[in-house]
C-alpha positions as CSV (number, residue, x, y, z in Angstrom):
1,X,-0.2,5.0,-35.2
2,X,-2.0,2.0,-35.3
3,X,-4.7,0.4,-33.0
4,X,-2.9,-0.9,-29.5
5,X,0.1,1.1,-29.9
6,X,1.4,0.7,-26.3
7,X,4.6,3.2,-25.0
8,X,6.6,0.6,-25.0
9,X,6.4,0.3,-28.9
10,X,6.4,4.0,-29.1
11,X,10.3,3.9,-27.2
12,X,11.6,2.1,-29.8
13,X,11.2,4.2,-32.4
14,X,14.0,6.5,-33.4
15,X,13.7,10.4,-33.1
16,X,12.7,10.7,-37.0
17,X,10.2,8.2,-36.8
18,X,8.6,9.8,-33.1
19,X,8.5,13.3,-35.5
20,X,6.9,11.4,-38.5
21,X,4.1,9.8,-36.0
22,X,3.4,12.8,-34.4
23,X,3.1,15.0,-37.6
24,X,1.1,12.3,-39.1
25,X,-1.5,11.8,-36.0
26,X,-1.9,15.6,-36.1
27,X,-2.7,15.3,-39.6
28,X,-5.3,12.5,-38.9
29,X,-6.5,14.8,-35.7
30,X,-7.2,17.6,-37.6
31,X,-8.6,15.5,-41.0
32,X,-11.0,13.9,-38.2
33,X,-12.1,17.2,-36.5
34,X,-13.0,19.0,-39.7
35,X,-15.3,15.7,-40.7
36,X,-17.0,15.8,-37.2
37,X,-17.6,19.5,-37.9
38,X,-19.0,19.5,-41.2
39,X,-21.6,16.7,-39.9
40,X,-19.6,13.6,-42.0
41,X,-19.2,11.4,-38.9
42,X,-19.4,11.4,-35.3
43,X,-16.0,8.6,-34.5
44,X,-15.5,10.8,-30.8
45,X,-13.4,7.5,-29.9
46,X,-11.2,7.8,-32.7
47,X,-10.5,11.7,-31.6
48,X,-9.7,10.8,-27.9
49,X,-7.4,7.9,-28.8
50,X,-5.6,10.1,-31.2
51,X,-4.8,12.7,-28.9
52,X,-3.7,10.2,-26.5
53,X,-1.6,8.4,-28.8
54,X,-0.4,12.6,-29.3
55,X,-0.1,12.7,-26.1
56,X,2.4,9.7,-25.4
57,X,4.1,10.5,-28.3
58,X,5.0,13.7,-26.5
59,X,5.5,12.4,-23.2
60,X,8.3,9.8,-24.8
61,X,10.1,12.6,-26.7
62,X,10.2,15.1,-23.4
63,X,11.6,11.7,-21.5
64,X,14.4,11.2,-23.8
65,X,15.5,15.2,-23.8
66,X,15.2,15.0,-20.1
67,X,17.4,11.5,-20.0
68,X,19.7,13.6,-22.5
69,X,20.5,17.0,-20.0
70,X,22.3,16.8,-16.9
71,X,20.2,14.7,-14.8
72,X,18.5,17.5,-12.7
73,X,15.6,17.6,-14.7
74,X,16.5,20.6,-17.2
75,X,17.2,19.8,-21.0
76,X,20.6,19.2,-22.2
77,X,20.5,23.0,-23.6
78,X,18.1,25.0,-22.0
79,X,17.8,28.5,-22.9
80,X,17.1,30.9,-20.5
81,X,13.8,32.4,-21.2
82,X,14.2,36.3,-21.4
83,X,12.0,38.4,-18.4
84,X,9.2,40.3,-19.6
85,X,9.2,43.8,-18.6
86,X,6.5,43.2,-15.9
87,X,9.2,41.1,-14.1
88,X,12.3,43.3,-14.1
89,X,10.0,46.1,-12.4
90,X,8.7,43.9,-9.9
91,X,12.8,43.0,-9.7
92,X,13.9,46.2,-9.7
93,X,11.3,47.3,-6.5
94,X,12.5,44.8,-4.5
95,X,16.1,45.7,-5.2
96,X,15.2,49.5,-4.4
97,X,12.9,48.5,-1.2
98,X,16.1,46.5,0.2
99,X,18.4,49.3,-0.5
100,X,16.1,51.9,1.1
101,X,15.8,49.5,4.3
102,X,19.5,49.4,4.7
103,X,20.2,53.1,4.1
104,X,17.4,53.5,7.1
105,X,19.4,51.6,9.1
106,X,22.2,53.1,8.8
107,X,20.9,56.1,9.2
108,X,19.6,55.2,12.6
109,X,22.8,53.5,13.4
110,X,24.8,56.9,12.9
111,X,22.6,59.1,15.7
């Protein structure tokens, strides 16, 4: 992206062109770390306005699939994410602890 590329430029750019930008900053990202690592410059402004150029690059993109869903700030097709295993345990105790309170009062209900 070049020097002074605002948001506003950044909207109106189509979705391939956002995906081009981004890939292509990454690129110049990680070109740029490598060269700071192996001692061949030291350009720590060029790194921290290409990850924020990365960054509202991103932002844009998210904006558009959020402007694309249902209006209640979930993406058009959001996937439910599956629950780990840790989760349905916790789940299932609760569901067991509630049962067992009920049966209790019941039980108490019935002398």
């Amino acid at each position: 992206m070049a020097k002074g590329m605002t948001a506003d430029k950044v909207r109106n750019l189509t979705e391939e062109e956002i995906r081009t930008q981004e890939r292509d900053l990454n690129d110049q990202l990680f070109r740029l770390k490598f060269q700071m690592k192996m001692g061949q410059t030291e350009s720590l402004k060029k790194v921290r306005g290409l990850r924020k150029d990365i960054a509202r690059i991103k932002t844009i993109a998210r904006e558009r699939v959020l402007s694309a869903g249902n209006g209640n700030g979930q993406p058009a097709a959001a996937p439910k994410a599956a629950k780990k295993p840790a989760e349905r345990k916790t789940e299932a105790k609760a569901a067991s602890k509630t049962e067992n309170k009920a049966e209790k009062k019941t039980a108490t209900a019935r002398k």
